[in-house]
C-alpha positions in Angstrom: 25.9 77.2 36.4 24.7 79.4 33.5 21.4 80.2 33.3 18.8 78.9 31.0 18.4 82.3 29.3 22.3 82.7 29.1 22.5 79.3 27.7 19.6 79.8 25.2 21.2 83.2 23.8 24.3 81.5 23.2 22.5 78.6 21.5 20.4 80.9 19.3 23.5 82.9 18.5 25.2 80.0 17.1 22.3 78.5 15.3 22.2 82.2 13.7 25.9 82.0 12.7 25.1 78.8 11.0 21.9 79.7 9.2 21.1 83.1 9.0 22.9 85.3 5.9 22.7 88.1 7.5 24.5 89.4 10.1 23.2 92.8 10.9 21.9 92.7 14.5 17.8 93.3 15.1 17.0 95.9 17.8 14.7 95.4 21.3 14.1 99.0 22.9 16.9 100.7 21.1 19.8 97.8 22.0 20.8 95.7 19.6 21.3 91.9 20.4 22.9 88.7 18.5 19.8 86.7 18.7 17.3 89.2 17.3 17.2 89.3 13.6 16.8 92.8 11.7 12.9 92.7 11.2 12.5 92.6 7.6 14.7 89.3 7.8 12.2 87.8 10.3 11.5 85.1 7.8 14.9 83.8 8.2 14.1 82.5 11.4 11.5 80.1 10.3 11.8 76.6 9.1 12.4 76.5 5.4 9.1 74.5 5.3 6.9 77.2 6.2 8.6 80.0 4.9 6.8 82.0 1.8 8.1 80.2 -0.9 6.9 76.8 0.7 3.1 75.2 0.1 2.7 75.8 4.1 3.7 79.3 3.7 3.7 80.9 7.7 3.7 85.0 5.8 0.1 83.4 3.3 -1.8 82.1 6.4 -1.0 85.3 8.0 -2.2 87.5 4.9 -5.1 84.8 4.3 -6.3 84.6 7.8 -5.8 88.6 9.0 -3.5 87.9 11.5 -0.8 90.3 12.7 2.8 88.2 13.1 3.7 89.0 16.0 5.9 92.0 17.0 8.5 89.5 18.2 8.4 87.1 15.2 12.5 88.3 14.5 13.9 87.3 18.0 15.1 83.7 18.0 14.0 83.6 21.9 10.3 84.2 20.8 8.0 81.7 21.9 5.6 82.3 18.8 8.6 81.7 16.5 9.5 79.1 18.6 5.5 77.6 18.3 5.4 78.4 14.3 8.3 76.2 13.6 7.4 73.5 15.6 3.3 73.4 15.2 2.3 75.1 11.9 4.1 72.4 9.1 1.4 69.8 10.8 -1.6 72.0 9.9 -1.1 71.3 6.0 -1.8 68.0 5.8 -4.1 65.4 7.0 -1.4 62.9 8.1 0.1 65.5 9.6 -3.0 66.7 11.6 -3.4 63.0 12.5 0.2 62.6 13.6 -0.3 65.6 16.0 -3.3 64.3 17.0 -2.2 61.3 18.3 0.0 62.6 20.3 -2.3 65.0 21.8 -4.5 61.9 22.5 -2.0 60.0 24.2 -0.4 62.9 26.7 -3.3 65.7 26.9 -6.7 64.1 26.4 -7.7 59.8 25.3 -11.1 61.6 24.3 -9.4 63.2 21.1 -10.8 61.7 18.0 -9.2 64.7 15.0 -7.2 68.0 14.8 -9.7 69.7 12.7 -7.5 73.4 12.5 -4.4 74.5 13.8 -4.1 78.4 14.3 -1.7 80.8 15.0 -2.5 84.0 17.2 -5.8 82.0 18.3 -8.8 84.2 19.5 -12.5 82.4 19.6 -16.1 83.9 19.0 -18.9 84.5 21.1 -18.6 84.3 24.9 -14.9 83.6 25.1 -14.0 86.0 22.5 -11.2 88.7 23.9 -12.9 91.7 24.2 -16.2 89.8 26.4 -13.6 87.5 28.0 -10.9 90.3 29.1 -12.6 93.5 28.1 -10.1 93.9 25.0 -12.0 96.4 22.8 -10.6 97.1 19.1 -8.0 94.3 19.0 -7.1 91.6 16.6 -5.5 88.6 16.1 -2.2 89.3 17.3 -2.4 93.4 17.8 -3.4 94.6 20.9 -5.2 91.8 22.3 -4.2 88.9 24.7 -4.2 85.6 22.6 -2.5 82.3 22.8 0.4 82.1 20.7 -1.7 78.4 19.3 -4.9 77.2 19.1 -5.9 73.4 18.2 -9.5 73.0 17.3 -10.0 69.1 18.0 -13.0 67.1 17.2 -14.9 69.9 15.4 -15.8 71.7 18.7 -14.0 75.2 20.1 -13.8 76.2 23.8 -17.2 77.4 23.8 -18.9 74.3 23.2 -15.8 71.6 23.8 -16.7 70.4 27.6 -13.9 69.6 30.0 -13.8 66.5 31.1 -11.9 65.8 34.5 
């Protein structure tokens, strides 16, 4: 039985034949690979929907909001590029907020009223912020400090005041 990596490498090697124009090879500590795109065609990986020339462009939030893509953003295996195509196109609208809401009322929490934000590279303020919570001096959103690949701000409130209900 193959592997889920195997089998996901193949996959992502085929969707690349099929949708990616080019078909120069990106690079991971020197070796180059059929699922990593060259990184200045890290774009290509993205739905067309949140690409730059969209009205949810993925490359404006990140300009807009300071955050760094992430150094992984051309590798078809990455879970962030993986999390921007399937997250992000709900953050633009409020149907689409409510839509992902919804769901995350019905299988995470019934207490979920609203998806107020949807973020990419997430990092709070205050007492959970990275450097307090993990010591992470001189970081950013998405350079050289830990952060989930998604945050989802529900019901106006952020971990530091959102209480956890068992």
């Amino acid at each position: 039985m193959m592997s889920f990596d195997r089998w996901m490498e193949r996959r992502q090697t085929e969707w690349r034949r099929d949708h990616v124009e080019t078909e120069e090879q990106g690079k991971w500590r020197g070796r180059s690979y059929p699922w990593i795109l060259p990184d200045d065609s890290w774009e290509e990986s993205l739905w067309p929907g949140v690409r730059r020339d969209s009205d949810n462009s993925l490359p404006a939030y990140l300009a807009e909001s300071r955050v760094q893509r992430h150094v992984f953003a051309n590798n078809l295996k990455s879970s962030w590029i993986l999390c921007a195509n399937l997250y992000f196109p709900f953050r633009s609208t409020p149907a689409g907020r409510d839509l992902l809401a919804s769901f995350l009322r019905e299988y995470v929490d019934p207490g979920i009223e609203s998806l107020e934000r949807l973020e990419l590279e997430y990092a709070e303020c205050g007492e959970l912020q990275p450097s307090r919570l993990l010591g992470e001096e001189g970081g950013g959103r998405g350079a050289n400090q830990t952060s989930p690949d998604l945050g989802l701000l529900v019901d106006s409130q952020t971990g530091n005041d959102r209480p956890i209900k068992s």
